[in-house]
N, C-alpha and C positions, 0 to 999 in steps of 0.2 A: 556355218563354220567354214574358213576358209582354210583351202589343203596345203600341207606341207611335201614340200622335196623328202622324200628317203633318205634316210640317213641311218648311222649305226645307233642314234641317239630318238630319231622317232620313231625308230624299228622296236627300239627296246626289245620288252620279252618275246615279240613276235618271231627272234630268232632264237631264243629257246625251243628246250626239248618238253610238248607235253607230259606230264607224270605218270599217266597210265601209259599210252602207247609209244611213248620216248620216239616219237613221229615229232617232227620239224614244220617250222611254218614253210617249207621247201617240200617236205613230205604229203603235205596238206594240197600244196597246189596242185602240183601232179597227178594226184590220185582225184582229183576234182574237175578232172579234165574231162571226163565222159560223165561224171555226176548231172542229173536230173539238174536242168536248168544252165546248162554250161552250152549249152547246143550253141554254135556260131558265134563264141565267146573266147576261141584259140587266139586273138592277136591280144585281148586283155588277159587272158593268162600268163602267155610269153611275156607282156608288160612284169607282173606280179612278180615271176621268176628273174625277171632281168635284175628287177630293183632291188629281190633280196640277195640275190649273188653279189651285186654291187657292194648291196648294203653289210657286207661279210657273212652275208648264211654258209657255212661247210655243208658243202655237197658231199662228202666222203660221211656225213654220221649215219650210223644205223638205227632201226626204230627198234623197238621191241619182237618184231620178227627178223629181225637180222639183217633188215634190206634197206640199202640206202636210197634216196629218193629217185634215183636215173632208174631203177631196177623197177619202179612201176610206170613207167613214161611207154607209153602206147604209140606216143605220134611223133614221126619221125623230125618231122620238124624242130618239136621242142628240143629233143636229143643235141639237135646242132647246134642249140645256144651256148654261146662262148661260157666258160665258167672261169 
């Protein structure tokens, strides 16, 4: 199967809010960033974030605990990606 460019149209639900934890596919990333198996995987994650900001993710939604997805961001680097 060959990959497609990002977009708001192949993104689809992937920029929804899940239904239990109302956590984002932006909330998801983040918090996967020290996740088991992410180990020297930072320049493909930043990829992941870049393409759903592109792709219209709102970084200002909050999940189900109140917190928007910058508010679990550990590593300073990510922080600085342009939104």
């Amino acid at each position: 199967m060959k990959s497609q460019p990002l977009s708001k149209e192949t993104v689809g639900g992937a920029l929804a809010q899940d239904r239990k934890s109302l956590s984002t596919a932006l909330h998801r990333a983040v918090t996967h960033t020290g996740a088991p198996g992410t180990k020297d995987k930072g320049e493909e994650i930043k990829a992941i974030l870049r393409a759903l900001i592109q792709s219209g993710a709102d970084i200002r939604i909050k999940n189900k605990m109140g917190k928007m997805p910058i508010e679990y961001v550990k590593d300073e680097e990510i922080k600085k990606i342009p939104t």
